[in-house]
C-alpha positions as CSV (number, residue, x, y, z in Angstrom):
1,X,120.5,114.0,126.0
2,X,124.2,114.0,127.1
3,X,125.0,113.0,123.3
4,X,127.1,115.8,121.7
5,X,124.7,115.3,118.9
6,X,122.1,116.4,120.3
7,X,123.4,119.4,121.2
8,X,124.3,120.0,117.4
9,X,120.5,119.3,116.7
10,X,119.2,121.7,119.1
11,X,121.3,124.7,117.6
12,X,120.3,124.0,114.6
13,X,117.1,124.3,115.1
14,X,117.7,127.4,116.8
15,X,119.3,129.3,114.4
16,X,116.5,128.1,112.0
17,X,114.2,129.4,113.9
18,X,115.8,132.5,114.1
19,X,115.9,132.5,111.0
20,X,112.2,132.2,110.2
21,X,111.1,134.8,112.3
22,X,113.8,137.1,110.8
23,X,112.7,136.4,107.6
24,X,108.8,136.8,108.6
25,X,109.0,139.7,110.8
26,X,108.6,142.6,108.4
27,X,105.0,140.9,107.6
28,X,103.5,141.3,110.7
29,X,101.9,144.2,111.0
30,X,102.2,145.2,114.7
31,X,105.7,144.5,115.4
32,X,107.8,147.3,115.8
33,X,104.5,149.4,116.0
34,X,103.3,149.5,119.2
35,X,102.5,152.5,121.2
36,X,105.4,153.1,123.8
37,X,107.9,152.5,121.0
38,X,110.3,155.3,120.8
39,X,110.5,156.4,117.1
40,X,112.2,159.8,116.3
41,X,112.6,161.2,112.9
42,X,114.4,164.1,111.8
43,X,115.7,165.4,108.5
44,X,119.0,163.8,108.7
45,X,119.0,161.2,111.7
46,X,116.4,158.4,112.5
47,X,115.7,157.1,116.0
48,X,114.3,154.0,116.5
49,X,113.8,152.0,119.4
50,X,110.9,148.9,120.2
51,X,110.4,149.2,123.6
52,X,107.1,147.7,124.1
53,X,108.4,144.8,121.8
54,X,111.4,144.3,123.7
55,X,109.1,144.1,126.5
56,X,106.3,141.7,125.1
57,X,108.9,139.2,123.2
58,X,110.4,139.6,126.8
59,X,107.3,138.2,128.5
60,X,106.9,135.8,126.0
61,X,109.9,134.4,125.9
62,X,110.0,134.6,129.6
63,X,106.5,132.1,129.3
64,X,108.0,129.8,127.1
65,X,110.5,129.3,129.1
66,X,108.4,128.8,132.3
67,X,106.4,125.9,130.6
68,X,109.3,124.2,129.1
69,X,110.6,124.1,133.0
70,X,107.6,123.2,134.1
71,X,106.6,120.7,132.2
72,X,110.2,118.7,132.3
């Protein structure tokens, strides 16, 4: 895999799959809308902050990760 191609291949699907989840995000009904995230809402100023997303994409990233390592 020391092929400059393949390197090209591997961002691409990265940003496509970045992509896709932008895309589909909005449609899942929990995210963003977990209790612990910090939403404030006042007449003229809206807070917003996803802290227990951060924190689950975090652990599930953090997972992926792990078995990718583990199982190469």
């Amino acid at each position: 895999m020391r092929h400059p191609g393949w390197i090209l291949v591997i961002i691409g699907l990265l940003v496509t799959g970045i992509g896709v989840v932008w895309l589909t995000a909005p449609s899942i009904p929990l995210f963003g809308k977990l209790p612990g995230d910090i939403r404030i809402e006042r007449e003229n100023f809206n807070f917003y902050f996803p802290l227990t997303t951060c924190i689950l994409l975090s652990l599930l990233l953090t997972g992926i990760m792990w078995l990718v390592r583990y199982f190469s």
